[in-house]
N, CA and C atoms as a LAMMPS dump frame, in Angstrom:
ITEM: TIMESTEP
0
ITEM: NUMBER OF ATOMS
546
ITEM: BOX BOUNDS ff ff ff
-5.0000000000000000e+02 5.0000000000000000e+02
-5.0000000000000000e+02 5.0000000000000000e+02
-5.0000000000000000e+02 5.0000000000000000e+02
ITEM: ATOMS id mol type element x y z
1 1 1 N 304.503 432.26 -408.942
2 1 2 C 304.351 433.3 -409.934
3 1 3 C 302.895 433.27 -410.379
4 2 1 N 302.593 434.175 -410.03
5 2 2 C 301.014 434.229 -410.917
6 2 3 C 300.408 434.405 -411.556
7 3 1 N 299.568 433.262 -412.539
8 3 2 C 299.113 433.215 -413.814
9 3 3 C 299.732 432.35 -414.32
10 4 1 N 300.683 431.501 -413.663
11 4 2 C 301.527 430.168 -414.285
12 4 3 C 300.511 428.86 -413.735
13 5 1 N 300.271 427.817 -414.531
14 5 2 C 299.47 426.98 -413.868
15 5 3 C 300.656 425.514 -414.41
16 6 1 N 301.231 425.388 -412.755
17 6 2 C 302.016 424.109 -412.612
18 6 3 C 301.682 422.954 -412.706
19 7 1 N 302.297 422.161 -413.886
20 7 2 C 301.7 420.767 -414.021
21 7 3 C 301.827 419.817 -412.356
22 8 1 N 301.238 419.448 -412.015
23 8 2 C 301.227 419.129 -410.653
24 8 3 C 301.098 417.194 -410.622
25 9 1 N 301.109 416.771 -411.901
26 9 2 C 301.156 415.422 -411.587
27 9 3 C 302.11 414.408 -410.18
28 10 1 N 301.606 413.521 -409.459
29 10 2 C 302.835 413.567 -409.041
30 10 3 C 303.831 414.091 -408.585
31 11 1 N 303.315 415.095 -407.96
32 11 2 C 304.627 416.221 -407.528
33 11 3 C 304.212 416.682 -406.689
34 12 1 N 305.145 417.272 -405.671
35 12 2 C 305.001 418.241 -404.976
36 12 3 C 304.676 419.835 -405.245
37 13 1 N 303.254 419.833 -404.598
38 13 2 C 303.094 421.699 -404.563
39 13 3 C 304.697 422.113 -403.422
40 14 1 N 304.723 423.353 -403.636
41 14 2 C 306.483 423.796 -402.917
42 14 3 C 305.52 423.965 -401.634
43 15 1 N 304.247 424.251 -400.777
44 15 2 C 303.874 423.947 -399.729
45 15 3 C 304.073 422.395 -399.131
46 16 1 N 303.545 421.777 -400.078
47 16 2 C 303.706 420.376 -399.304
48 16 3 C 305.36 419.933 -399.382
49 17 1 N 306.19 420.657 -400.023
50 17 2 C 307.762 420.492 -400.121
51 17 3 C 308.108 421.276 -398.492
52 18 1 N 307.541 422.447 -398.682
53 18 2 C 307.844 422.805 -397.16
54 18 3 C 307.573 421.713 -396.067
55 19 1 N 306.008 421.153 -396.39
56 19 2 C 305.471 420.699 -395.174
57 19 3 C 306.204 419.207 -395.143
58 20 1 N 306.878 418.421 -395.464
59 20 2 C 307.921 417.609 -395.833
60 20 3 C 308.985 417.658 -395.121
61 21 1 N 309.835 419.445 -395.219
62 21 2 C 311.236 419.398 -394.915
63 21 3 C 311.001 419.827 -393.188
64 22 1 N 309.572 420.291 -392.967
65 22 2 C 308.898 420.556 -391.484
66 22 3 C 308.824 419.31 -390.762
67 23 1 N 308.067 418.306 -390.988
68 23 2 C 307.938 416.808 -390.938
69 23 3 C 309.515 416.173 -390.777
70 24 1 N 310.556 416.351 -391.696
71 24 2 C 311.43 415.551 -391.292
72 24 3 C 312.268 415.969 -390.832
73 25 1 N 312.338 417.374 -390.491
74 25 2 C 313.115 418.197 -389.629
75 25 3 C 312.837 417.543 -387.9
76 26 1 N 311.652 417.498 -387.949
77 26 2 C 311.28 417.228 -386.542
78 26 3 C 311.317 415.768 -386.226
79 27 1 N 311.395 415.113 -387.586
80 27 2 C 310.837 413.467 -386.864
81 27 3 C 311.676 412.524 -386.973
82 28 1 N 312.728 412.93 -388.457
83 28 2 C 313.584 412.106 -389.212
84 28 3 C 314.94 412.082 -388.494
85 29 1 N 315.259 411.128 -388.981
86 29 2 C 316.699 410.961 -388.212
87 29 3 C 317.604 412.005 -389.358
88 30 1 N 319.108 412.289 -389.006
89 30 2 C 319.901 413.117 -389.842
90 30 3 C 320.215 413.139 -391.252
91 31 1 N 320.046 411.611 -391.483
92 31 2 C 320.32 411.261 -392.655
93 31 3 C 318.986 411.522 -393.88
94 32 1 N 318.101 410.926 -393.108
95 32 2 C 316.347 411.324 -394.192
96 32 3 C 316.462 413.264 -393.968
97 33 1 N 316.781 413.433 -393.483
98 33 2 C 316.139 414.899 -393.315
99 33 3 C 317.432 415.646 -394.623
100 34 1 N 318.798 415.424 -394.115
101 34 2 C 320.096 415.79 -395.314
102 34 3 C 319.001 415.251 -396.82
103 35 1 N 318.941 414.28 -396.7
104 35 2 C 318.398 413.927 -397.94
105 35 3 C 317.489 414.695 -398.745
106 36 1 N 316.584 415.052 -397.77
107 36 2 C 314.881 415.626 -398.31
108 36 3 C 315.866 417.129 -398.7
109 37 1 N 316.24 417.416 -397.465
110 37 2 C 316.604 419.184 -397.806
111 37 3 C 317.688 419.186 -399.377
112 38 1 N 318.524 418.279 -399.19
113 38 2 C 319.2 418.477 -400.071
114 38 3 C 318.272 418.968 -401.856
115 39 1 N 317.416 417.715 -401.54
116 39 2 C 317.127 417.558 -403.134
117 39 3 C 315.653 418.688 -403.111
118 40 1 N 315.709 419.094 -402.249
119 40 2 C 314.765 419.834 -402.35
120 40 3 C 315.362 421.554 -402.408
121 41 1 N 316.313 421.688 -402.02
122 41 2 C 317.475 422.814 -402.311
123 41 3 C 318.061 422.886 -403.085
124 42 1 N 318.465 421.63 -404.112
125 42 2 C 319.11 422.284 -404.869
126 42 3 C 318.761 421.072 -406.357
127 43 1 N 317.412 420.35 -406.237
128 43 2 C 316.575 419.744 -407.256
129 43 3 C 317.793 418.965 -407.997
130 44 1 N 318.474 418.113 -407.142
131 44 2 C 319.626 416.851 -407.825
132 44 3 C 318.572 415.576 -407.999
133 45 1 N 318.695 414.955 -408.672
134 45 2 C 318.265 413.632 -408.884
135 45 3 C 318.408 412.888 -407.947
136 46 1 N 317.881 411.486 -407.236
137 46 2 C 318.017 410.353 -406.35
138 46 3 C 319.884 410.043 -406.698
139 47 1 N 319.633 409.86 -408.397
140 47 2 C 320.965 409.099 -408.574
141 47 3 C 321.974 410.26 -408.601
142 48 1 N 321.948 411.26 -408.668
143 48 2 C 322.562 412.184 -408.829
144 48 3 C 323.322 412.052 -407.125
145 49 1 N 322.221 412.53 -406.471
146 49 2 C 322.697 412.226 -405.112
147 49 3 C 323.175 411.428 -404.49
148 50 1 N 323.25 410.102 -405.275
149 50 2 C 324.003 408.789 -404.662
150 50 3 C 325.17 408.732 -405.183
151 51 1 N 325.506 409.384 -406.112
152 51 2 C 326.963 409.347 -406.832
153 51 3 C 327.739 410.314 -406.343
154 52 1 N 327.309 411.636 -405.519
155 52 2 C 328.216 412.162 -404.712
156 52 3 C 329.289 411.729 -403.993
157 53 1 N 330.619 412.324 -404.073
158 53 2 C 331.459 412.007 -403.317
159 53 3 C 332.16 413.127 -402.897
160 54 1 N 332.028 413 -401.218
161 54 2 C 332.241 414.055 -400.167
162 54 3 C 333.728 415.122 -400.618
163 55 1 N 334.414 414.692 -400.883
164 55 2 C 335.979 415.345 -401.072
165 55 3 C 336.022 416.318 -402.34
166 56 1 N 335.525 414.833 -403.437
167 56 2 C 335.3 415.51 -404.723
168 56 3 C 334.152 416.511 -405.419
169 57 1 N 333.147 416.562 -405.192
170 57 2 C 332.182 416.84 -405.416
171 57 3 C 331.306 418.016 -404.6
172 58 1 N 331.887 417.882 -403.884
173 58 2 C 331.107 419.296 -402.556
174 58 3 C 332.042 420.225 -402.234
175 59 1 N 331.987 421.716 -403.129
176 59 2 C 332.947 422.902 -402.928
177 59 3 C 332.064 423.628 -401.554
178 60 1 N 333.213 423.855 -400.708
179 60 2 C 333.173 424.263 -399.508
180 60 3 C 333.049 425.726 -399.652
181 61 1 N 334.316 426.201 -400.079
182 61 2 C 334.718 427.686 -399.962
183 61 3 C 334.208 428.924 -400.999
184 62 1 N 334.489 430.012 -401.207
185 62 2 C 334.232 431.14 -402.396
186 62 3 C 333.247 431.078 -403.075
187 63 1 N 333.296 429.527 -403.793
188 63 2 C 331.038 429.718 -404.257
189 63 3 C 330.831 428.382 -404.142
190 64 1 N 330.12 428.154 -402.758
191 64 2 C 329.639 426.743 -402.543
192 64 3 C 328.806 426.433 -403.502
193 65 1 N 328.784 425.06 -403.474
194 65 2 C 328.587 424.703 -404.966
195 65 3 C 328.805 422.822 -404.685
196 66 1 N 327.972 422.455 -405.642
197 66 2 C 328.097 420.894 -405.82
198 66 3 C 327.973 420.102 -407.111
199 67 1 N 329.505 419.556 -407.216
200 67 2 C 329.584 419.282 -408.706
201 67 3 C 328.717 417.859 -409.083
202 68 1 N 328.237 417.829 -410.322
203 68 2 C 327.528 416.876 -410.719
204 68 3 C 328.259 416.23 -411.725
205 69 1 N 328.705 414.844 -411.504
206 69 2 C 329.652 414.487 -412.356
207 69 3 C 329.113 413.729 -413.427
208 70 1 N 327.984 412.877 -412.607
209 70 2 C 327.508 411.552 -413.455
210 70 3 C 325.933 412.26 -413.69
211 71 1 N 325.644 413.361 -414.134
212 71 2 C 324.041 413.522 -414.305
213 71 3 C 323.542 412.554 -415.69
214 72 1 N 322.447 413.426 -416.073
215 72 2 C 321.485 412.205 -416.762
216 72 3 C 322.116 412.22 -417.927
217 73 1 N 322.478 411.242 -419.095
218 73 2 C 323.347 410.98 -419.974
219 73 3 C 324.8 411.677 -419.602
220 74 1 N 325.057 411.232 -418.422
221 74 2 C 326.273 411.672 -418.079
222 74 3 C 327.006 412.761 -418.219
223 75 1 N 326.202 413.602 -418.124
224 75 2 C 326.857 414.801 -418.594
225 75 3 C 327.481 415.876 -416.844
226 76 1 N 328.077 416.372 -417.04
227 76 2 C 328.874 417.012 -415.68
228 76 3 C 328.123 418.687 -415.561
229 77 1 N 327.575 418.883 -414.567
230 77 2 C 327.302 420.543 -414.233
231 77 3 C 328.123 420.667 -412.842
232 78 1 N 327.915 422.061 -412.526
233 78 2 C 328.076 422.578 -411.557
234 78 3 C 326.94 423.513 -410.426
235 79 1 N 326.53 423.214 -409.874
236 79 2 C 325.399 424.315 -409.649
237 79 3 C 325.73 424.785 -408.036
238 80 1 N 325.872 426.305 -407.823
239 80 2 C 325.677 426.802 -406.784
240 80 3 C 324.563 426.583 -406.162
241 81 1 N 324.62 426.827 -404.557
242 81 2 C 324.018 426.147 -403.977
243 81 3 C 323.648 427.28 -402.665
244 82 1 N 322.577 427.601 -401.826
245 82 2 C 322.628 428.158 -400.556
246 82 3 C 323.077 427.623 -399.779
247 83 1 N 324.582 429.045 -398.904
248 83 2 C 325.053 428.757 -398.097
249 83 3 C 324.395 427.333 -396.707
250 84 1 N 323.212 427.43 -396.703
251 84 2 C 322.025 426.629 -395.926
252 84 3 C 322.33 425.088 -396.069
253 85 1 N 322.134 424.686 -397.452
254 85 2 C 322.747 423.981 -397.742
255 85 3 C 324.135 422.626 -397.832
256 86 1 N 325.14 423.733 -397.117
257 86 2 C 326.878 423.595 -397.282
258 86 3 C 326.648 423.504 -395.001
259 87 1 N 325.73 424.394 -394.83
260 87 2 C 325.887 424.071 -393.405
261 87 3 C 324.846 422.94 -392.722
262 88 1 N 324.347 422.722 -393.459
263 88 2 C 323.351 421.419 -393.691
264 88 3 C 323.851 419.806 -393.604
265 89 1 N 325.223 420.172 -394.934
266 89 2 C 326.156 418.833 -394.898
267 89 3 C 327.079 418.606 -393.835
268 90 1 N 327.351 420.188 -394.11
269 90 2 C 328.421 419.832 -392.599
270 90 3 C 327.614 419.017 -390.668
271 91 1 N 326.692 419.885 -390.678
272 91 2 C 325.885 419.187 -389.736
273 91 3 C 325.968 417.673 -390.048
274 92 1 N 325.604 417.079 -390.908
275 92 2 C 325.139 415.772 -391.482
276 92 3 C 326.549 415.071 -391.645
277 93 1 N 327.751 415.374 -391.873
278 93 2 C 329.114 414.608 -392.182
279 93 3 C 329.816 414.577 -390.578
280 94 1 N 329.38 415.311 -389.942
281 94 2 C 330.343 416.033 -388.354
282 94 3 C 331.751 415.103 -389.116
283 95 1 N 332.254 416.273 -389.559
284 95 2 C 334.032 416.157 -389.805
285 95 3 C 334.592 415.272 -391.062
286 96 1 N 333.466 414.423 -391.007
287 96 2 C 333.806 413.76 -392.589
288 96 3 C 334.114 414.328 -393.834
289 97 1 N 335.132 413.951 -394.285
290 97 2 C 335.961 414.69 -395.498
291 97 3 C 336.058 413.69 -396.689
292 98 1 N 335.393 412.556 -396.508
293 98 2 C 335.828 411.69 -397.608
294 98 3 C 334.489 410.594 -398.077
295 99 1 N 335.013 410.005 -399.078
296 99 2 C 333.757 409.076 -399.3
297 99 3 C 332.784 409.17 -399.681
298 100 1 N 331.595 408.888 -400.046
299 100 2 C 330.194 408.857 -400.916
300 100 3 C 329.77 409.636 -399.62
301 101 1 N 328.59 410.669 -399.89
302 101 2 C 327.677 411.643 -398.914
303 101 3 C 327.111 410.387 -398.53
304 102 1 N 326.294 409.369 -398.868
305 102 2 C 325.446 408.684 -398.404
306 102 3 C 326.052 407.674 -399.098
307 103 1 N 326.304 406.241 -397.635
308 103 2 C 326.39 405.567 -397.8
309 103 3 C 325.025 404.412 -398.143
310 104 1 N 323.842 404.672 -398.207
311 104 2 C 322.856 404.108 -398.626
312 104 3 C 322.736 403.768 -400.149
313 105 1 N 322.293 402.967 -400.403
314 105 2 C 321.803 402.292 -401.242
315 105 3 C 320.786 403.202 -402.334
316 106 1 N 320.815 403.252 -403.335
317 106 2 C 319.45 404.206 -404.284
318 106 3 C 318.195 403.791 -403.62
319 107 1 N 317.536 402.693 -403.19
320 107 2 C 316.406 402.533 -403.782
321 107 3 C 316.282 402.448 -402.011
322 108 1 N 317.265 402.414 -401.101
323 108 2 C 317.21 402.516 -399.527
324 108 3 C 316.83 404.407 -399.516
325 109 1 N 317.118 404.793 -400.337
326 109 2 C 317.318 406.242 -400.105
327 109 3 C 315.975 406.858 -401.068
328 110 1 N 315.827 406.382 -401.651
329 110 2 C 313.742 406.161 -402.25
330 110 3 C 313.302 405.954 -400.943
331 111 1 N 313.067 404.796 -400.09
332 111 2 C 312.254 404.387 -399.325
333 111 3 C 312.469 405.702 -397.977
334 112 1 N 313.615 405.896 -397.504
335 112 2 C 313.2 407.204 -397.277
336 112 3 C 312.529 408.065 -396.841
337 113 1 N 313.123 408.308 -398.382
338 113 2 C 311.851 410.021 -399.247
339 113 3 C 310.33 409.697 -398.668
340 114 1 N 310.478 408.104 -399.009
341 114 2 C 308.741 407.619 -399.259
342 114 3 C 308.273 407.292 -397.758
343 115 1 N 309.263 407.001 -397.116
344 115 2 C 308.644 407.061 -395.639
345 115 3 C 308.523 408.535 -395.053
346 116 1 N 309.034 409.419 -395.156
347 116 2 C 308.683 410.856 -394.77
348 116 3 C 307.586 410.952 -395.094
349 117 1 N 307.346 410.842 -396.686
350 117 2 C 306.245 411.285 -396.908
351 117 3 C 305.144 410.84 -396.441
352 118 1 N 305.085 409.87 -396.588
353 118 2 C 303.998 409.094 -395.786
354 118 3 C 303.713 409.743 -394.619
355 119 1 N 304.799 409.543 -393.292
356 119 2 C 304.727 410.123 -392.46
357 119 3 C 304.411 411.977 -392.177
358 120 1 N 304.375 412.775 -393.574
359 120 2 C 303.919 414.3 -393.375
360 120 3 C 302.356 414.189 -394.086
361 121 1 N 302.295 412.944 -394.069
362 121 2 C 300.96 412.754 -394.633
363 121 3 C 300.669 413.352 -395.865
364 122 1 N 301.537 413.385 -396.373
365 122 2 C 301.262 413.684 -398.044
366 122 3 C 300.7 412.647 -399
367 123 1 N 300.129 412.626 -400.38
368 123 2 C 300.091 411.752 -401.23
369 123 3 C 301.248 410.66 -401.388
370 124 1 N 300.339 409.47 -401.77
371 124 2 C 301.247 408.804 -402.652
372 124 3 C 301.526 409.011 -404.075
373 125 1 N 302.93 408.341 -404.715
374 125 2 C 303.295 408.706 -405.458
375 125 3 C 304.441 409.664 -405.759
376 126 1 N 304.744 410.199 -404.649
377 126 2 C 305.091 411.582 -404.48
378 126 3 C 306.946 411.294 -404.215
379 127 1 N 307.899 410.641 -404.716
380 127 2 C 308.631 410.14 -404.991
381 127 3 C 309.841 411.57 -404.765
382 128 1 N 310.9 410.417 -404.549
383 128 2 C 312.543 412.042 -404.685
384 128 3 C 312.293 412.732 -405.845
385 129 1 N 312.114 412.367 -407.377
386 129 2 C 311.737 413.115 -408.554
387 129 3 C 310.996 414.143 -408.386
388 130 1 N 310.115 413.759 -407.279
389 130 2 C 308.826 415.46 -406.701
390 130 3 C 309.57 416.35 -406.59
391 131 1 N 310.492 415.71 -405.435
392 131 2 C 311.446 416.776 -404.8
393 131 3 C 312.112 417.694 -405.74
394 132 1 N 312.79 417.467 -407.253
395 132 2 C 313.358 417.984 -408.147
396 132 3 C 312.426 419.385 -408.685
397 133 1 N 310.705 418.411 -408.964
398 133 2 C 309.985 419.555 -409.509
399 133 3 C 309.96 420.691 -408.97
400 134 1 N 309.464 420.091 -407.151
401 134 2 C 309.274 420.689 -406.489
402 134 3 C 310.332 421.994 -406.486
403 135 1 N 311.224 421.562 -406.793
404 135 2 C 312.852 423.118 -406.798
405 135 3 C 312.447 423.787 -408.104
406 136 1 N 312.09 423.185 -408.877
407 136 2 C 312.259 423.949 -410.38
408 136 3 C 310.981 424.875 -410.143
409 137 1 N 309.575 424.351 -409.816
410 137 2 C 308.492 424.987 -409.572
411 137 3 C 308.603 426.421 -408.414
412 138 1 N 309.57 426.699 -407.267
413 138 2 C 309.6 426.854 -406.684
414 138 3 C 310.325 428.275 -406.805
415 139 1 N 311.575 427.835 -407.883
416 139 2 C 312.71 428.932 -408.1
417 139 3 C 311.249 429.664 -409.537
418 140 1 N 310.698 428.931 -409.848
419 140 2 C 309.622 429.893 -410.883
420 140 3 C 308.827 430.608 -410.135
421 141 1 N 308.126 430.338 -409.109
422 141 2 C 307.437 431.436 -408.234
423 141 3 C 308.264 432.3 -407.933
424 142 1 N 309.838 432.121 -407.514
425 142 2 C 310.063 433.4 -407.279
426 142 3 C 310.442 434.045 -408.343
427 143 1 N 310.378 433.933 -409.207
428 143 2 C 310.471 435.077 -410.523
429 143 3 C 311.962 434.344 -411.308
430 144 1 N 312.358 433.485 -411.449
431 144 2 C 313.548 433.325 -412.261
432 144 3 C 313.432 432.801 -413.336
433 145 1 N 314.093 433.445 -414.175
434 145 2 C 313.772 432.532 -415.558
435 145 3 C 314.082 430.88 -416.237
436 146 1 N 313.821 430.693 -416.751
437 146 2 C 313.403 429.446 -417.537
438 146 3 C 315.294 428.921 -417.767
439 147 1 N 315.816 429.741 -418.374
440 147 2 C 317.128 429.459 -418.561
441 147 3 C 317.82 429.399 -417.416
442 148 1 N 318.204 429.864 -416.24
443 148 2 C 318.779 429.366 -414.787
444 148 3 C 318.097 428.383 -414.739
445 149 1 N 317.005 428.258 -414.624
446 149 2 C 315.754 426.721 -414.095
447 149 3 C 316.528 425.891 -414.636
448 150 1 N 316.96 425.799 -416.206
449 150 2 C 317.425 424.639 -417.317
450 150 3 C 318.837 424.74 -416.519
451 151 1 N 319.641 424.981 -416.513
452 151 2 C 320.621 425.199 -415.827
453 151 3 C 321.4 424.667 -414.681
454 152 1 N 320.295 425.211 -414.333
455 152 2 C 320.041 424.397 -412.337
456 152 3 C 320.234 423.055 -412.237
457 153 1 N 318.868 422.397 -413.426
458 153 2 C 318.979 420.976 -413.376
459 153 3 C 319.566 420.296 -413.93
460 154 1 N 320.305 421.075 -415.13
461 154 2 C 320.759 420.17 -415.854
462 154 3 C 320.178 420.128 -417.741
463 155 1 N 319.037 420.526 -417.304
464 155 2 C 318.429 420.613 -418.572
465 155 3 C 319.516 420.551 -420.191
466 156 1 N 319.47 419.574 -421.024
467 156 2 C 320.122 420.446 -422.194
468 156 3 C 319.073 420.861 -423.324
469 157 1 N 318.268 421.175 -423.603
470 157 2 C 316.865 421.233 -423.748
471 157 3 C 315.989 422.091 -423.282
472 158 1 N 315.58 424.264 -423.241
473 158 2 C 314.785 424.419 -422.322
474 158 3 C 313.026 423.921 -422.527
475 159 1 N 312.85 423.38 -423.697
476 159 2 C 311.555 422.594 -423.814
477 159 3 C 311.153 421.908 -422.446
478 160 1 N 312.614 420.779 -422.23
479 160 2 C 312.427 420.17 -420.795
480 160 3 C 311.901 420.846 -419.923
481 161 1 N 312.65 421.584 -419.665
482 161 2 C 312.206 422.745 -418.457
483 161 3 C 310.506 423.284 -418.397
484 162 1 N 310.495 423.147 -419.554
485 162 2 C 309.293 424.334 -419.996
486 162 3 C 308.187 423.618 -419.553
487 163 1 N 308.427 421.671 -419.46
488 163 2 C 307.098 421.343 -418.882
489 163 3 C 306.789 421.426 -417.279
490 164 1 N 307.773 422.446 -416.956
491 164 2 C 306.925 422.495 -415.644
492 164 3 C 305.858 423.367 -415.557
493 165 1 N 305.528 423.759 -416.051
494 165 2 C 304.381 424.709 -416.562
495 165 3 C 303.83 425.254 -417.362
496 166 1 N 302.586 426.079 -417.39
497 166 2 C 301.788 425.892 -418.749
498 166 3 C 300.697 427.207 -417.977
499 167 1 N 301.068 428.218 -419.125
500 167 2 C 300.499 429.849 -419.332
501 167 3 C 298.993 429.599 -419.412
502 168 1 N 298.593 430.053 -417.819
503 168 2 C 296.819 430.221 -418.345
504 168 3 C 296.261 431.512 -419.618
505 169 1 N 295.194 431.623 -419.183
506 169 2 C 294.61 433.089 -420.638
507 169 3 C 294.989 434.398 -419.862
508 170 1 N 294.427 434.557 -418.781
509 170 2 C 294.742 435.887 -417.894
510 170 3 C 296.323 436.027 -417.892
511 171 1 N 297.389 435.534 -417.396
512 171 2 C 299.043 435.708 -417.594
513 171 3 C 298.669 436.189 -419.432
514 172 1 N 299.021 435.327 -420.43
515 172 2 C 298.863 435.279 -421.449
516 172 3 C 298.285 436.917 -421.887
517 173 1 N 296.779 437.242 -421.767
518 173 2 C 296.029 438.631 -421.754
519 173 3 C 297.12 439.68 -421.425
520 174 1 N 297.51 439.645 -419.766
521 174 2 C 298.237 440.751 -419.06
522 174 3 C 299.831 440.752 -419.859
523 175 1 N 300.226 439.776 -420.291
524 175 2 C 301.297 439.79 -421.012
525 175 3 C 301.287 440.847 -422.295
526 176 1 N 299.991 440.784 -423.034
527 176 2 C 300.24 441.424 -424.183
528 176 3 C 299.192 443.077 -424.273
529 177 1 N 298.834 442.839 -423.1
530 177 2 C 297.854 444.312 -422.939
531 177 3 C 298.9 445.503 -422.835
532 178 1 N 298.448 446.15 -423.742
533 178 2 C 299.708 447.426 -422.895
534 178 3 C 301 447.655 -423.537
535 179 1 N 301.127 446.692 -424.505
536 179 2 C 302.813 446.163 -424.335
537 179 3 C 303.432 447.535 -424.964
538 180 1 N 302.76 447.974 -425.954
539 180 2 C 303.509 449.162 -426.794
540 180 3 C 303.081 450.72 -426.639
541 181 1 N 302.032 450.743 -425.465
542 181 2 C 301.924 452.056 -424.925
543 181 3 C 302.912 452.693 -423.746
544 182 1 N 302.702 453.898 -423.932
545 182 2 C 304.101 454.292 -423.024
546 182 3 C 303.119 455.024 -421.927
């Protein structure tokens, strides 16, 4: 979106999120690559994603969708998801119907993230948490508002949300030029 200037600490620009899910599309075995796309599709947490369980938690049919049971202070969402996504897992489970999505370990499933990255030659630092921004930053370029964003992740708070970015003078200017002429 332009005229938004994304706090970029630590994070992924949504190019180098592309150039990531390019990288481990081609290099990663099934499991790093489910991983990257996942959290980069649909901006779940590391732990979020390790607490999945295949049966319970991953709606297949009418509005795919993946429930979040244990998010951050435990609180439960639901968030739809691209079809892309749902055919993503299925690739990644071949027929599996049960059990944790990933049987890995949290901090096996960090190392990872962190070996892709490495390997797409990105920064360090650049951690699964990128991957989250990286979605929230991403669904803001394409024009969605602040409240789906909060939503998406979980947010209960859109302050939270709100630090993914920060209104230069020109957005700000073009915002209020004009506003009451017809």
């Amino acid at each position: 979106m332009a005229g938004w200037k994304i706090d970029r600490r630590n994070r992924l620009t949504t190019a180098e999120g592309q150039q990531l899910l390019d990288y481990a599309k081609a290099n990663c075995d099934v499991t790093t690559y489910t991983l990257i796309f996942l959290i980069l599709h649909t901006g779940l947490r590391i732990g979020e994603v390790h607490n999945l369980q295949v049966e319970r938690d991953i709606e297949w049919h009418d509005f795919p969708g993946i429930h979040v049971r244990n998010g951050k202070g435990s609180k439960y969402r639901f968030i739809h998801v691209d079809p892309g996504v749902i055919k993503q897992l299925r690739k990644y489970l071949k027929g599996r119907t049960e059990g944790p999505l990933f049987f890995e370990y949290i901090r096996k499933l960090q190392r990872m993230w962190e070996r892709a990255v490495k390997g797409a030659g990105l920064r360090n630092g650049t951690g699964p948490h990128s991957g989250r921004h990286c979605f929230a930053v991403k669904l803001l370029e394409a024009g969605h508002d602040l409240s789906t964003i909060r939503d998406l992740l979980g947010h209960e708070n859109i302050q939270t949300t709100s630090t993914y970015l920060a209104c230069d003078d020109k957005k700000m200017v073009r915002a209020v030029t004009g506003l009451w002429r017809k």
